[in-house]
Structure formats: C-alpha cells, structure tokens
C-alpha positions as CSV (number, residue, x, y, z in Angstrom):
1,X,28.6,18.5,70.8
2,X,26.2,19.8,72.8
3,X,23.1,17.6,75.1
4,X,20.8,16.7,71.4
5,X,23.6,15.8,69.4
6,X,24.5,14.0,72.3
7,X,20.9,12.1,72.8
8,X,20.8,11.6,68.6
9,X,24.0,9.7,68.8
10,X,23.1,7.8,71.6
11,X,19.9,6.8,70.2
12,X,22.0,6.1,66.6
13,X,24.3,3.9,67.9
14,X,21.9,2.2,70.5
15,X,18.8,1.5,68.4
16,X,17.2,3.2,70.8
17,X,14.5,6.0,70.2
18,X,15.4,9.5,70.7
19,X,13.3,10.0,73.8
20,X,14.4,7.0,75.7
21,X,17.9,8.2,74.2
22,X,17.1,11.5,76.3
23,X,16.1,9.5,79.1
24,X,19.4,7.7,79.4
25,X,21.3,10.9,78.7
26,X,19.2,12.4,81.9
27,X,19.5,9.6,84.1
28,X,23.6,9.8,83.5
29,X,23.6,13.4,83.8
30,X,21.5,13.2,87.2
31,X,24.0,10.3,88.6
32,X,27.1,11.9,88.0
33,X,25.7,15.3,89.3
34,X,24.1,13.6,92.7
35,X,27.3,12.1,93.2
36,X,29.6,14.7,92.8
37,X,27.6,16.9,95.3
38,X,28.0,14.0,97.5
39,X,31.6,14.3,97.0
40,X,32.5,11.8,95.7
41,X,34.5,11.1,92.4
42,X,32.9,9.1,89.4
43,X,35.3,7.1,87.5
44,X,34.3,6.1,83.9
45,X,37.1,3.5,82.9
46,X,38.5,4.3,79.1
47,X,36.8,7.8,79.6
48,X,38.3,9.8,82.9
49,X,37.4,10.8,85.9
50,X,35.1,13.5,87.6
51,X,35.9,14.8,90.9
52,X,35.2,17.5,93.4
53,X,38.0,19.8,94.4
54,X,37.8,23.2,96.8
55,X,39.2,26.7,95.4
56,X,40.5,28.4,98.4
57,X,39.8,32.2,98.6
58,X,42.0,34.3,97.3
59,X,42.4,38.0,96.3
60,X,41.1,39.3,92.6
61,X,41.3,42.3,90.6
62,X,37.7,43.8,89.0
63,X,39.1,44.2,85.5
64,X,36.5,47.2,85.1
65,X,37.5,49.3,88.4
66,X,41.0,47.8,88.7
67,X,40.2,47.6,92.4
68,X,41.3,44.0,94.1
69,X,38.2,42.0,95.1
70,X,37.8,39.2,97.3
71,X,36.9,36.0,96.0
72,X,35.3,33.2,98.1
73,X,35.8,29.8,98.5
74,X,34.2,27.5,96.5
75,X,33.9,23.9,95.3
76,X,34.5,22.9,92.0
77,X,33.7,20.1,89.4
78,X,37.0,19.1,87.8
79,X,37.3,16.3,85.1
80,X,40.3,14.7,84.3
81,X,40.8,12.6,81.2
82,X,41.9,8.8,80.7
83,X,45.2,8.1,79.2
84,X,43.2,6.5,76.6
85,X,40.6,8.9,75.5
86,X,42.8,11.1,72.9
C-alpha cells in the first residue's frame, strides 16, 4: 500500500474527504517522524512500536571493487510489530 491508497482508505472508512484524509495521513506521518528524531519511541497499542536504535560502525566490503570500506555510525528507525497485528 503505498501513501494514496493509504489516504483513499482512510477517507473510505472515515467518511472523511480525501484531502482532509491526506491531512490526517500528514499530520500522523509528521508526529511519528518529530518524535522519533527526538528519540523517543511511539507506541501504537494493537499496531507496534517505532523506535530509534544506533548502528555502530563497522567494516564493509564494496561489492564492485571487493575492497573493505568503512561504514559509519548511524541511527536508525526500527519498527517492531504487536503480537496482535498478524
């Protein structure tokens, strides 16, 4: 499903038009991003939870060259699912 199916279900199963549907869509999107750069971790009960977790760097291979790289650390967004969602 990408972001317009997503918006066209919202706005099917709220009543809702599609461009307020898009608004809501946005509005959630823009949350859940702010917070997660605040890192912090979003729990969405019956859905899962999104959280912020640091890669540590570590040594990689350039599949084109075959030469090892380095590769920085980094944070990450990492989402991990409800025992009820499948």
């Amino acid at each position: 499903m990408n972001k317009t199916e997503l918006v066209n279900a919202v706005a099917e199963k709220t009543g809702l038009t599609k461009v307020d549907s898009r608004k809501a869509v946005d509005a959630t999107i823009a949350a859940l991003t702010e917070d997660l750069r605040a890192g912090n971790n979003t729990t969405l009960v019956g859905f899962g939870t999104f959280s912020v977790i640091k890669r540590e760097a570590r040594t990689g291979i350039n599949p084109r060259t075959k030469k090892a790289i380095k590769i920085p650390a980094k944070k990450v967004a990492k989402f991990k699912p409800s025992k009820g969602l499948l």
